[in-house]
N, C-alpha and C positions, 0 to 999 in steps of 0.2 A: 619260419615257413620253409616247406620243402622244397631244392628246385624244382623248376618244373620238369626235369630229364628224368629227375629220379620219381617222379609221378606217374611220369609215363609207363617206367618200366615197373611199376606197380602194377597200374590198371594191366598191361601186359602178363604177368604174373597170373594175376586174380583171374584172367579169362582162361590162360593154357593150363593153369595146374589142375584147376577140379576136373577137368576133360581128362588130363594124362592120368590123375589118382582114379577115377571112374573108368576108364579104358583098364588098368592095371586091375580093378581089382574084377570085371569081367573076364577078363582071362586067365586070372588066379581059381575060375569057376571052373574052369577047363580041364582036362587033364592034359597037361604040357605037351606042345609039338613042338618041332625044330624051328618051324615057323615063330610061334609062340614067344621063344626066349630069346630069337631074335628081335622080334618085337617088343619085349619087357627092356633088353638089353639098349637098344635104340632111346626108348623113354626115359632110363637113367641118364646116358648119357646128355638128353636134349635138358632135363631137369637139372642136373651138373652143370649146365654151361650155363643156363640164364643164373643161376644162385651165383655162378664167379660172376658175371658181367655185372650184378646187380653190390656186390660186395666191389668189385671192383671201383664201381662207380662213388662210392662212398667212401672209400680209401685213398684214391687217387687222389682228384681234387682237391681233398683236404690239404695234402699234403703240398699239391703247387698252390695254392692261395696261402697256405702258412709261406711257403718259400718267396713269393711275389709280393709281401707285403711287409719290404725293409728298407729300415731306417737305420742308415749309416751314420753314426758322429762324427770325424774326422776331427782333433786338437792339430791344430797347424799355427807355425812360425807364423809372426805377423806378415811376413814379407813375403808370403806365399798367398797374400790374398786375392792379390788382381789374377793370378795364373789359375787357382784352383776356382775361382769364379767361372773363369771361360771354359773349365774341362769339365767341369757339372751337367752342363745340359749335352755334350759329346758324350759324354759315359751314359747319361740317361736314351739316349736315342738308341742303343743296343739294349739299355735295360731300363726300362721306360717305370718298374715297376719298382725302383730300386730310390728311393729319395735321401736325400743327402743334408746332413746338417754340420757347420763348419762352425767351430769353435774357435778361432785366432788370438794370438797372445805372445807374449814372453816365451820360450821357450821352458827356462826355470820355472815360471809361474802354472805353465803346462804342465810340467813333471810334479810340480806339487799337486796339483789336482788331480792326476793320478793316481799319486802314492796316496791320498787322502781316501779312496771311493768314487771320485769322482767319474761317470761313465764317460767311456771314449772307447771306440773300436779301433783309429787306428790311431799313433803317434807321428808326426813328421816333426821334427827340431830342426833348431841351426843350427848346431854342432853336436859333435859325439857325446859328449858328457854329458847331459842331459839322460839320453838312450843309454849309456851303457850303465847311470846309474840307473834307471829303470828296471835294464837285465840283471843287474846284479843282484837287485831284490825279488827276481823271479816275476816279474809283472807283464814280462814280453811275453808274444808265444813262441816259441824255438822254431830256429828257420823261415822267421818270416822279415827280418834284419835286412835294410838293402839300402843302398845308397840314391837316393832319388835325385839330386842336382849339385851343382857349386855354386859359389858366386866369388865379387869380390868386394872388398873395403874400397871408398872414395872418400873424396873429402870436396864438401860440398857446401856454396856460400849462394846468399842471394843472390837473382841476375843483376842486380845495379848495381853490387858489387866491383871494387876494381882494385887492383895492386896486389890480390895475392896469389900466389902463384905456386909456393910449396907450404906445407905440413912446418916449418920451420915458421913461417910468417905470424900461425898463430902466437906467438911467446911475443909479436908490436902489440904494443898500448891501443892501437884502435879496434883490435879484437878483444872485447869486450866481455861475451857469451858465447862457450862453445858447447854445444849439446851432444852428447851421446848416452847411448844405453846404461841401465845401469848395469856396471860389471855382473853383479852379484846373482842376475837373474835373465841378463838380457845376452844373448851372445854377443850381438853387435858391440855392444858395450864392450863385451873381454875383450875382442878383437881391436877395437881402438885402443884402449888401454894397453894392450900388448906394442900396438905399435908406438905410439906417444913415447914407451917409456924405452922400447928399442933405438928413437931416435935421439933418446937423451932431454928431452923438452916436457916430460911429465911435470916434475916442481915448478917450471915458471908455468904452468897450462892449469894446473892441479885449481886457483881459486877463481876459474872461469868456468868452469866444467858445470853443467847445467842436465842433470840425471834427467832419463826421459824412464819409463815402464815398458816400450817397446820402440822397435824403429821405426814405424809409421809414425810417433809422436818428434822423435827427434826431427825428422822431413818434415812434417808439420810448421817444427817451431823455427828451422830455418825458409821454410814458405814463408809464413806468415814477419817474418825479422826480429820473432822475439831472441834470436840467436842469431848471432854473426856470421859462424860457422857449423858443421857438424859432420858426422863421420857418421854416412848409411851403405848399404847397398848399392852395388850399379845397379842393382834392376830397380830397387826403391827411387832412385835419382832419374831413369827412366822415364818413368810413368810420369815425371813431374814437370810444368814448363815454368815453373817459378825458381830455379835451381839452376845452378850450373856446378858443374864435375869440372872441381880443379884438377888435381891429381888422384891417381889411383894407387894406393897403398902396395909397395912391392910384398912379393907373398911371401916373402924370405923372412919379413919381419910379424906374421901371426900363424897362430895356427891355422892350421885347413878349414878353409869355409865350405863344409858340405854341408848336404840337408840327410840325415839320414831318418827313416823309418820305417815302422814296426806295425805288425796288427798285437793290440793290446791284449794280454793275455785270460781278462775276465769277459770280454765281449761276449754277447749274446749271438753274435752275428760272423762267425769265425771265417764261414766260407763266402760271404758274399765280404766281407773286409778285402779279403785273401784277391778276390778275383777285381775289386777298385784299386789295390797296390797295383798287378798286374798289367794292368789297364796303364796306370800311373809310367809305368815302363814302354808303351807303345809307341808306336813311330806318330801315332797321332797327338797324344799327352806330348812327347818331345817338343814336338812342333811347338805348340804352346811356351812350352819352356823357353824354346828361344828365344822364341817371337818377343818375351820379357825381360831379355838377357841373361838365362841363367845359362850356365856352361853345364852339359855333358857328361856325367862320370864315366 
């Protein structure tokens, strides 16, 4: 069905033009006066404008109802869930038209899904590797690379918990199960493994070690006490009141915990990706960030 504006300027049509084509061709009876081709001149020009306004009208529109009707995927780090929840409907209240779907995971397991086909407009990981093998196979899109946050490595036991006090204490007999990421796909996981094994305490830790698929699951399983200890995020440790943050892992001993991301380089959605990174950068998105402990690039 047509709208109704474009109906209007229909019936609008239908009444001016037989009048202006009838007028034109009584004065074609004529022999030409100055008056005259003033007058033909004038009817061209009034029959020229309604054909653009009417072309106009069917052009336009289209084009912002195609633009106002998208749907973002965002693949994001598991530990970016509570923040990127809250900045959804702040990004929407500027773009009301704009809806958001969040895909959370592994980081590893993220870049797989990528490399596979898997649709996603934009990328966010917990560390570099992830993204730069992304870029390397040409899946990013160039120049859109940008450092979204930091965190850092704790180590974190239930609250009824009592007597441990360093990263060293895991290698006593009463720590039992220590959970962290798995290395191979989870960052969180490299980053403990980096340190454990900086601290020299990997082989006596090595047959406690309890693989999680992301780091929401390792906070979990020290929530709930299927794990004695484990090694999350401060901002994962945060959000939790069944937890407590022994110590926090000095940064001398992992590599850099950033979040970096990318708009994905086969998205359908290049410039509305482009302008939610953007956003992701605002003093309002910041806000956010901190509010859940993440640090600042």
């Amino acid at each position: 069905m047509l709208p109704i504006r474009l109906v209007k300027i229909g019936m609008t049509l239908g009444m001016i033009l037989p009048s202006a084509i009838k007028l034109q061709k009584n004065l074609l009876l004529h022999p030409f006066s100055m008056k005259r081709r003033q007058i033909l001149t004038f009817l061209g020009i009034a029959v020229a404008s309604l054909l653009l306004a009417v072309c106009s009208t069917l052009i336009v529109p289209s084009a912002v109802t195609a633009q106002s009707n998208v749907t973002l995927l965002v693949s994001a780090a598991a530990s970016l869930k509570d923040t990127l929840e809250e900045i959804k409907p702040l990004y929407q209240q500027s773009k009301p038209n704009v809806n958001m779907n969040y895909n959370f995971g592994a980081s590893g397991a993220l870049q797989q899904q990528i490399e596979q086909g898997a649709p996603a407009d934009i990328f966010i990981s917990a560390a570099q590797k992830q993204l730069a093998a992304l870029e390397q196979k040409g899946l990013l899109l160039p120049g859109t690379r940008s450092v979204l946050a930091k965190n850092r490595l704790v180590l974190v036991v239930p609250k009824n918990i009592t007597g441990i006090t360093s990263f060293y204490n895991l290698k006593e007999s009463k720590i039992k199960r220590i959970a962290i990421g798995e290395p191979r796909s989870v960052p969180a996981g490299q980053y403990a493994q980096q340190v454990l094994q900086k601290l020299d305490i990997w082989p006596q830790v090595t047959k406690k070690l309890v693989y999680a698929n992301n780091v929401r699951q390792v906070l979990a399983a020290v929530e709930s006490g299927n794990a004695d200890a484990g090694l999350v995020y401060a901002t994962d440790a945060k959000i939790s009141d069944k937890v407590k943050v022994v110590v926090a892992a000095d940064d001398k001993y992992h590599s850099p915990i950033v979040y970096p991301m990318a708009v994905v380089k086969r998205s359908k959605n290049t410039t509305a990706a482009k302008e939610f990174a953007q956003f992701l950068s605002s003093n309002e998105a910041k806000a956010v960030l901190k509010k859940y402990g993440f640090l600042l690039p």
